[in-house]
N, C-alpha and C positions, 0 to 999 in steps of 0.2 A: 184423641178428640178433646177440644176443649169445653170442659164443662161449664166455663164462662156464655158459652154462647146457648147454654138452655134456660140460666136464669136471669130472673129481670134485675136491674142495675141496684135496686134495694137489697135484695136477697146476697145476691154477689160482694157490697160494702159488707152486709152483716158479717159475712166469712171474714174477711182481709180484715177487719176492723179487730179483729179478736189475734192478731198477730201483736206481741210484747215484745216482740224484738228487733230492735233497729236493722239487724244484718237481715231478717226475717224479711223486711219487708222490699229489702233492697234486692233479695235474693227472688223474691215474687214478682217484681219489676223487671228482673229479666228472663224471666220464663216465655213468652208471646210478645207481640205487638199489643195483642187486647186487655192482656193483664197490666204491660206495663202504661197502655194509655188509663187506663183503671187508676191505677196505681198515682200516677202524677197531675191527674186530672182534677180529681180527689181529694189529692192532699191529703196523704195517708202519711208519709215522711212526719210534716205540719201536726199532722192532730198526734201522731205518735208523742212527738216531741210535745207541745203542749200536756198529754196526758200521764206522761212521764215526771214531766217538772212544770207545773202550774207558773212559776216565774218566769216560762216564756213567753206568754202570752201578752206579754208587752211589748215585744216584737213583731211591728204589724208590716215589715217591708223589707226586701234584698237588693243592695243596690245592683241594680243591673243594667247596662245602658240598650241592651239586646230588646230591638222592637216586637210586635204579633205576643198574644196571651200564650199562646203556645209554648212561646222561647220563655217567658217568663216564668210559665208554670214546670218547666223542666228543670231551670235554673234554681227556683224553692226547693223542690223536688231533690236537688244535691246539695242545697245546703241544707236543708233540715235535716236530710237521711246521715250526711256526716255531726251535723252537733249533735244527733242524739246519740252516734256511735261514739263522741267525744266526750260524751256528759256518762256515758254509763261504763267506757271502757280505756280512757286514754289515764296513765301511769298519775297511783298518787303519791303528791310528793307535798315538800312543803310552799306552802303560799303567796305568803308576806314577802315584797320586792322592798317597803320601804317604811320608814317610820314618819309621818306628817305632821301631827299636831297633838299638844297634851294640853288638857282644859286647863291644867295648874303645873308649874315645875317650882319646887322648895327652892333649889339651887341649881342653875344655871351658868354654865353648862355640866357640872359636873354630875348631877342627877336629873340630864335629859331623856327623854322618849328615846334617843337612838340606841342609850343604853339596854332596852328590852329586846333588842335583836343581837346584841350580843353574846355569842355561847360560850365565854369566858363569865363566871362568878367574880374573876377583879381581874381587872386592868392594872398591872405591877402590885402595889403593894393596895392599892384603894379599891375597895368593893364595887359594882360594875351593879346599878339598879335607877329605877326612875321612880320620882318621891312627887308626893304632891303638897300642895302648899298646908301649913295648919288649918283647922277649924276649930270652933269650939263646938260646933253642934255635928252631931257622928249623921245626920240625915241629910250634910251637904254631897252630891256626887261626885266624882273628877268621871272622864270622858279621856281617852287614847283612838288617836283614829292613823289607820295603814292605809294604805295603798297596794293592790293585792297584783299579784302574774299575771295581766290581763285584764282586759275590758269584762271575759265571760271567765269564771271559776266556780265550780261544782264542792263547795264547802260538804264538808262530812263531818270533822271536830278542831272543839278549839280547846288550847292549853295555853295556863297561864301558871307563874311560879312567883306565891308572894316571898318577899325581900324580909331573912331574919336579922335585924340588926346585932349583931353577936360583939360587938363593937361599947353597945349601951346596957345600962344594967339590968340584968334581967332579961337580956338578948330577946324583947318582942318582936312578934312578927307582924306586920301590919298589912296587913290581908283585909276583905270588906265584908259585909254579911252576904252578900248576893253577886254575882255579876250577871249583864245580859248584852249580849252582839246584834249589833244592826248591819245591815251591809247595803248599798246602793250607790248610786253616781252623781256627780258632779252635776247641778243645774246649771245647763252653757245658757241658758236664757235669760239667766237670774242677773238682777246688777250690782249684785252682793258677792264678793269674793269668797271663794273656797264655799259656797251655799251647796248644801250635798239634801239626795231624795232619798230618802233610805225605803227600799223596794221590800225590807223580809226585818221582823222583830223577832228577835227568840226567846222562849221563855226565861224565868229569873231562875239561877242555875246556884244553888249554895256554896258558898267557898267555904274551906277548912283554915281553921288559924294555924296550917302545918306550913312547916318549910321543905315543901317539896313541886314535883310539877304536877298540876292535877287539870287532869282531861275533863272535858267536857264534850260528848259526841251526841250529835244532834239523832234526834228519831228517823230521820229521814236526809237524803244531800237535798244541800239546799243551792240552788244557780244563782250567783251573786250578778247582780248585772249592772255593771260601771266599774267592777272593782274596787272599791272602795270600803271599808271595816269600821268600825266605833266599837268599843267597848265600853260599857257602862259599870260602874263599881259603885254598888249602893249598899249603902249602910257600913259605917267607920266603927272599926272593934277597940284600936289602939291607941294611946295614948304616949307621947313620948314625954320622959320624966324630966327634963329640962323646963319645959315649956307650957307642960300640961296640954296640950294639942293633941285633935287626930288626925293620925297623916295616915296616906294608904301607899306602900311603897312595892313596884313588881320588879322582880331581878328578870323572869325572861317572858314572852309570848309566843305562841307558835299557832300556826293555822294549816290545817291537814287539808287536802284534795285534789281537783283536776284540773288543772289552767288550759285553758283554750285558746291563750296569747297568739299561739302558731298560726292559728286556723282564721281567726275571728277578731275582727273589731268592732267595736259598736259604733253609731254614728249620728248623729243630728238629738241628741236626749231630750226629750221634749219635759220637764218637769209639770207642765201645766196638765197634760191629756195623759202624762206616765208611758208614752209610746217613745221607744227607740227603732234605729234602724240596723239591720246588718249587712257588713261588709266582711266578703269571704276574703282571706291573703292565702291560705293557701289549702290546696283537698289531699293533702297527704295524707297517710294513716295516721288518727293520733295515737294508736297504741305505742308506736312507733316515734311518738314525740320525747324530748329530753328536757331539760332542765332549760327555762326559757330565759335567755338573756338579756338581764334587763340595764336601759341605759343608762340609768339616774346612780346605777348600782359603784360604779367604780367612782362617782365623785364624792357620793357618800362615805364610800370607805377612807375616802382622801382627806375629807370632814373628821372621821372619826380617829385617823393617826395624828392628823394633828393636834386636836384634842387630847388624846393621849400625851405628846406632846407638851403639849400648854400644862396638865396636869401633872406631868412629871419636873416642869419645871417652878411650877406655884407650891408642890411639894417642898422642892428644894428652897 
């Protein structure tokens, strides 16, 4: 007997609503016809996922070209029940597909942003880090901004390795007082190039003036949506003794969690109203997802041998 059919439709939410678990809820959905009309009618999928990661609530639409509220409400119905299984369960790995833009580079190319995704410490015989320009006042910031696995990524912690220069006297390490991560997407509305909406701030996270790689893991995952990273380095420790300047210089970066690249893209960003749209590519399992293949990846690396290149020959 289904005890769906002695309570009133209030009473009935209050139960279902108190399910934390995405398979939970999928698993309730196909128990009956009445559960699972409950179930998609409702937007249990929808509120799960909202309640789970408050940065979905910016997604207010699925593209689906499928006519009648019915097909519609079916269609949310599998796509929120798989992002929330993608956001709470699919493998983590590392993030970062690409290096974009550094608010300052010293020297170019040879202490560019590409250099932070490098897992080599030197490139032949030259040390392998990204420098920023001097300052005389330690209160100016620099800014590194990526481009992350995907439109949607479930951030958990970031790591960042300041640069000891071993090279200079006294081998400083110029590290900052603070660092803080922004993450959001691309304004396609904007008529400002490269204009980004940063959807989540995180608090000011203390750096160490060591030469090591030091995590930083968030209180909670946070769903980055556009893809998109900034890192903010505030407050300059070091001075380099040539010049008397502070430079803030990082050998590597790394960004831990779950890309949803496979599953998910995002679509129409609206930066004015903060509302996106989703578009499913594909319902496979994401536990089941592997390292996502990204395009831009093999021309960058092509960028970066050359570079090599060019550096071993401006050596000589």
């Amino acid at each position: 007997m289904d005890f769906l059919n002695k309570l009133d439709t209030d009473t009935s939410l209050s139960i279902f609503c108190r399910l934390n678990d995405p398979s939970d809820v999928v698993r309730a959905s196909a128990v009956s016809r009445s559960w699972r009309d409950l179930v998609i009618r409702y937007g249990l999928s929808k509120n799960l996922c909202f309640k789970l990661f408050h940065q979905l609530t910016c997604v207010d639409r699925v593209n689906d070209e499928s006519s009648g509220w019915s097909k519609l409400l079916e269609r949310e119905h599998r796509a929120f029940a798989l992002l929330a299984k993608g956001c709470t369960s699919s493998p983590i790995t590392s993030c970062i597909a690409d290096a974009i833009v550094a608010s300052s580079t010293d020297n170019f190319p040879e202490e560019c942003i590409l250099n932070t995704l490098d897992e080599r410490d030197r490139i032949g015989a030259t040390p392998s880090y990204w420098s920023s320009s001097g300052q005389h006042k330690t209160s100016v910031p620099e800014t590194l901004v990526y481009k992350l696995k995907g439109d949607l990524c479930v951030v958990t912690e970031f790591s960042i390795h300041p640069f000891q220069a071993y090279f200079q006297s006294g081998s400083p390490i110029y590290s900052s007082h603070y660092v803080r991560f922004r993450l959001g997407h691309l304004d396609n509305k904007s008529q400002e190039k490269n204009n980004y909406v940063w959807t989540y701030t995180s608090q000011q996270f203390a750096m160490a003036q060591e030469n090591r790689l030091q995590n930083f893991k968030l209180a909670e995952p946070v769903v980055c949506i556009g893809g998109y990273m900034l890192i903010e380095f505030l407050g300059r420790v070091q001075t380099q003794e040539l010049d008397g300047l502070y430079y803030i210089c990082v050998s590597h970066v790394k960004v831990m969690g779950r890309s949803l690249a496979k599953s998910f893209r995002l679509v129409d960003a609206d930066g004015e109203s903060g509302k996106v749209g989703l578009k499913v590519v594909s319902y496979c399992d994401p536990r089941e997802m592997g390292e996502e293949e990204v395009g831009q990846r093999p021309f960058r690396q092509m960028v970066r041998n050359h570079l090599d290149e060019l550096l071993y020959f401006r050596r000589r």
